[in-house]
N, C-alpha and C positions, 0 to 999 in steps of 0.2 A: 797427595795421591802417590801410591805406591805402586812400581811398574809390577806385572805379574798377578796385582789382584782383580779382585771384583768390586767395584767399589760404586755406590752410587750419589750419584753428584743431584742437589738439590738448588734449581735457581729459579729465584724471588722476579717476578717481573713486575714494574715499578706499577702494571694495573691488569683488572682483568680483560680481554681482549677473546672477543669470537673467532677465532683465528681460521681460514679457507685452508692454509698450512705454514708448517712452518719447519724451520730445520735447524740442529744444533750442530755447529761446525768446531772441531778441535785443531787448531793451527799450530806446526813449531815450523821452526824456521824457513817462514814463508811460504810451505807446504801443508795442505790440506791430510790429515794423519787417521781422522775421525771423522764421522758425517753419520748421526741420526735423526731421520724423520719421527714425525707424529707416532708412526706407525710402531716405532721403536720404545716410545718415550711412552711419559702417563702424563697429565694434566689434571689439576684440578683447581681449577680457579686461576691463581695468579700464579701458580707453582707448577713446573716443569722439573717429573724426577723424571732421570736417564739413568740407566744402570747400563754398567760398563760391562765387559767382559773380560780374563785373560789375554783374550787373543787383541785385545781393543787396546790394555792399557801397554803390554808388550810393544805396541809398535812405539810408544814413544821413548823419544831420549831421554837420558837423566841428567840433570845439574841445567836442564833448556828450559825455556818460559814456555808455558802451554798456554797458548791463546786461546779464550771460548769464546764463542758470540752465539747467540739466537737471532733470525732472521725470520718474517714472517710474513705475511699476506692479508689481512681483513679487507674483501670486497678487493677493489682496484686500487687499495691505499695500503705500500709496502711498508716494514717495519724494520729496525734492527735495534739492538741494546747493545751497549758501551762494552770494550773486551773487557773481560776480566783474563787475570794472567793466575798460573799456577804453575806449581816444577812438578816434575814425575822424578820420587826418590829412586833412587838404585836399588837393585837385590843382588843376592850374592851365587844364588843358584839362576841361572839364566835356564827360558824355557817356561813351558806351561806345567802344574803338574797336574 
C-alpha cells in the first residue's frame, strides 16, 4: 500500500458469516490509525472490500507494519481474524492532490 492513494484492500474471511456488525481496524504502533464499519465497506459472501481514501492512507507511517483485523458480532457470539501486517510505502510529494 502506498501512502497518498486510494487503494482498495480485499479480505478473504476463512467462511461465510451473517454478520449483526462488524468492523475493520487499521493499527500501527499500537494506535488505532483507521476504523471502517459495514457501512463503509461492501461484503459479499466471505469477502469484505474496503476502499481507502487519501486522507485514510496519509495518515499512515511508512517503512511501519500496518496491523488489520476484522472483528464482528453474529447473534451474542463475537468474532475476530488473525492480524495480518502490511507496510505503507513512502511518497515523495507529501499531501493529498
Amino acid at each position: 500500500m502506498i501512502r497518498g492513494t486510494t487503494p482498495t484492500l480485499t479480505i478473504t474471511l476463512s467462511n461465510e458469516l451473517n454478520f449483526d456488525s462488524y468492523f475493520v481496524t487499521f493499527r500501527q504502533g499500537g494506535y488505532t490509525v483507521i476504523e471502517k464499519t459495514e457501512a463503509d465497506t461492501t461484503r459479499e459472501g466471505a469477502v469484505i472490500t474496503v476502499p481507502l481514501t487519501q486522507e485514510d492512507t496519509l495518515r499512515l507511517r511508512s517503512g511501519t507494519a500496518v496491523e488489520i483485523q476484522v472483528r464482528g458480532k453474529v447473534g451474542d457470539k463475537a468474532f475476530a481474524t488473525s492480524i495480518k501486517r502490511l507496510y505503507a510505502d513512502e511518497i515523495l510529494k507529501e499531501g493529498k492532490i
